[in-house]
Structures are given as C-alpha cells and as structure tokens.
Legacy VTK file of the C-alpha trace (Angstrom):
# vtk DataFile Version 3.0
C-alpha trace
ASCII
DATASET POLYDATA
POINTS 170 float
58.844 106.691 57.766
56.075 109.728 57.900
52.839 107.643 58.607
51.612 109.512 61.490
50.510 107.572 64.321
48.531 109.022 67.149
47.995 107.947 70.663
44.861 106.649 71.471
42.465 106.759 74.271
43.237 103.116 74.768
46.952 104.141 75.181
47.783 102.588 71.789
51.514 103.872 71.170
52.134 106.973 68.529
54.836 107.373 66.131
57.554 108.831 69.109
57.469 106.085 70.722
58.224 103.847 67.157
60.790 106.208 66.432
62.217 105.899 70.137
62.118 102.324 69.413
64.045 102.323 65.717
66.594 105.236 67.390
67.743 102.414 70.341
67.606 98.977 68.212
68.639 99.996 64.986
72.422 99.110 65.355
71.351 95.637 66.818
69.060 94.628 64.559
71.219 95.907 61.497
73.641 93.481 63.075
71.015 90.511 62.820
70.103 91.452 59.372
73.639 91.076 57.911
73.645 87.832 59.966
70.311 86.114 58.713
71.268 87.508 55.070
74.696 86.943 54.951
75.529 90.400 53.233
75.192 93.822 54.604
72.828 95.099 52.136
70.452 92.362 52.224
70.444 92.360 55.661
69.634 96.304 55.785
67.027 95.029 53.202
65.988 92.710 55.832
65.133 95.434 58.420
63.943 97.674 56.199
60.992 95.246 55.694
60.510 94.515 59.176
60.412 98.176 60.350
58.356 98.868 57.412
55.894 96.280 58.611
56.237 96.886 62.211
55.472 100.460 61.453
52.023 99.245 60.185
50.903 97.051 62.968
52.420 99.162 65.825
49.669 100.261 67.626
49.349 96.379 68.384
52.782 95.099 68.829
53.050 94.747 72.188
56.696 92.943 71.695
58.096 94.808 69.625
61.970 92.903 69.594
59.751 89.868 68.903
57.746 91.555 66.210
60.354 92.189 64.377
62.696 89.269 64.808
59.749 87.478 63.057
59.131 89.829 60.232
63.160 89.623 59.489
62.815 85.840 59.679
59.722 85.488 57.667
60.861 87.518 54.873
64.344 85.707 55.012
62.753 82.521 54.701
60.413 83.844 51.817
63.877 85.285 49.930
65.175 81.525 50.297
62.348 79.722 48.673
62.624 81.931 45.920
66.203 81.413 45.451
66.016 77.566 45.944
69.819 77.100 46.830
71.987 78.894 48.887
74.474 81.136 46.777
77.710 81.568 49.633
79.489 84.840 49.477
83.509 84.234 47.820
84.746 86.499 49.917
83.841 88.273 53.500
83.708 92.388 53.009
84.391 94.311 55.668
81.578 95.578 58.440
80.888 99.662 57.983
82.103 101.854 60.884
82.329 100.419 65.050
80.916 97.140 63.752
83.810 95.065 63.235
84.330 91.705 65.007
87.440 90.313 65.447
86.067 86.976 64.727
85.985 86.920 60.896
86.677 83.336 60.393
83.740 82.503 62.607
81.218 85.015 60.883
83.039 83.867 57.420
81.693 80.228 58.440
78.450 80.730 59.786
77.628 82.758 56.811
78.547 79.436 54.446
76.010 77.658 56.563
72.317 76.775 54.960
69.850 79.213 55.557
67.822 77.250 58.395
71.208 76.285 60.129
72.302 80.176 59.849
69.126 81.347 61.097
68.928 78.998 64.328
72.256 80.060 65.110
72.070 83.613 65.063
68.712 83.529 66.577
70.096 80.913 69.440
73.482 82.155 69.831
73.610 85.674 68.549
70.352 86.765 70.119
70.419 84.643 73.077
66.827 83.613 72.971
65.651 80.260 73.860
64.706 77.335 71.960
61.038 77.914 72.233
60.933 81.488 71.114
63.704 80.487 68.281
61.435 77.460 66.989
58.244 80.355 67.341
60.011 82.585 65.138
60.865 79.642 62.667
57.852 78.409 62.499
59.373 74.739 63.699
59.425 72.532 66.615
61.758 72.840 69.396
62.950 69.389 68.163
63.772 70.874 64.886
65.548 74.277 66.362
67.784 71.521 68.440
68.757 69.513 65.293
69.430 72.093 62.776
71.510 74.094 66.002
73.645 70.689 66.231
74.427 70.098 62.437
75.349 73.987 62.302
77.305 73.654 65.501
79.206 70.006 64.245
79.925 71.878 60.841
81.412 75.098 62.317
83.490 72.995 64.917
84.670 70.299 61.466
85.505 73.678 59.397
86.924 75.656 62.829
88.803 73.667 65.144
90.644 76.369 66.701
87.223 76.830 68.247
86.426 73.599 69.009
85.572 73.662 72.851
84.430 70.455 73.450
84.678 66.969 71.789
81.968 65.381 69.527
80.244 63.100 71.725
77.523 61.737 69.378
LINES 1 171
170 0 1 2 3 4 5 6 7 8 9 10 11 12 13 14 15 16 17 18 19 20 21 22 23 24 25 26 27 28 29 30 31 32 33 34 35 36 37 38 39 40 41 42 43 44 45 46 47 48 49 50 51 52 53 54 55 56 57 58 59 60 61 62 63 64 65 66 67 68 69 70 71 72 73 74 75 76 77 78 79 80 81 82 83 84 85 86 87 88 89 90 91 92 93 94 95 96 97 98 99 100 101 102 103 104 105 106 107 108 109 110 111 112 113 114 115 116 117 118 119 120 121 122 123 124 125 126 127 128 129 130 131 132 133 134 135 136 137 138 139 140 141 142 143 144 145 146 147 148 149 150 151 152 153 154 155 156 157 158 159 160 161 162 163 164 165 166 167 168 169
C-alpha cells in the first residue's frame, strides 16, 4: 500500500498510523477472512479488499475494527449473490504456520454452513460482538442475527454432538 497519507491540521491520521494498524490486526482479521470465506485464499482476498478500502477512507474511520469488519462482510455478501448457491469445500486444508486449531471438526462444520448462518456465527461467536453491532454489519435486524445464530447453532449441535452443551429446548 504506497498511497501517502499525511496528517492534517485537524489531526486526521497519516499512513503510520494505518500501517500501525494493519502491523497489530493483520493475523486476526486474516483469521476472520478464512472464516467468512471458508478458504484461506478467499479469505486473504477478503482482507485484501477491506484494507484496500479502509486505506481510502482512513482519514475518516474513526473505528477502524468496525470499518473493516463491514467492508469484509459487504464484499462477502456481494461474492455470494454472485455465486447464488453455496459451493462447500470436500475437504478441510490445513491453516499456514501458528494458526492451527485443534477444533477441525467444528471449523469443518461451520464452514458447511450457508453464508448468512456462517457469517452471524463468526461475527457473534468468533468476534465476540453483540447482536446489535453483528445485525449493523449485516445489514439485518437484531431479530434476524438471533434466528439465523439459532438455525446455525441447532445445525452444528445435529451434525456435532460431542459438542452439544445443552439440550434443544424449542
């Protein structure tokens, strides 16, 4: 990223401070990319496109987790109306370097969820952000965020039971 980026008299941030910024989260949100996308390269694809766009509105961003939690969202959802069904991976390749979870079966089934499911789970669960500021980044009602949270949740408990921690009441 070479745009140069100058502070302001009206303290706008420069290009350090974007750079600071990339240098600390990129690990993290690499982490949500593969998670949204389902595959590590689309998922570096995915933050690719939100740093790129962050990059251009970051004398403004004043959130800049937020920013770019959208931007990975939006173009998610954008990559899923094109695609117009959900194509599931066969088979679950290995995280690159200190990434690795233990949990593979878990990722394996989130990542066979639908899209909107996937996405309200790792923004919910994964990123530990409310309800509110997951239906904000969705562009959906709280309402919705609970629904599609409990249909992902009732599917991964069906297709998981060994981590089943509670019974279905519903």
């Amino acid at each position: 990223m070479t745009a140069q980026l100058t502070t302001g008299a009206d303290g706008a941030r420069d290009d350090a401070a974007f750079t600071e910024y990339v240098t600390a989260r990129l690990p993290h949100l690499l982490k949500v990319g593969r998670a949204l996308a389902g595959d590590e390269q689309r998922g570096a694809d995915l933050v690719q496109d939100a740093l790129e766009r962050t990059l251009l509105h970051w004398r403004n961003v004043r959130d800049p987790d937020a920013f770019v939690r959208r931007a990975m969202v939006n173009r998610s959802v954008s990559v899923w109306r094109k695609q117009r069904r959900e194509r599931p991976l066969t088979e679950m390749r290995e995280p690159v370097g200190s990434d690795r979870t233990p949990d593979h079966d878990l990722l394996e089934a989130v990542r066979r969820l639908p899209p909107r499911q996937r996405a309200v789970i790792v923004l919910r669960y994964y990123e530990d952000i409310t309800e509110a500021q997951t239906a904000e980044a969705l562009g959906c009602s709280v309402g919705t965020v609970k629904s599609q949270a409990h249909q992902a949740m009732k599917a991964l408990r069906a297709e998981l039971s060994n981590y089943a921690d509670r019974e279905e009441t519903s």
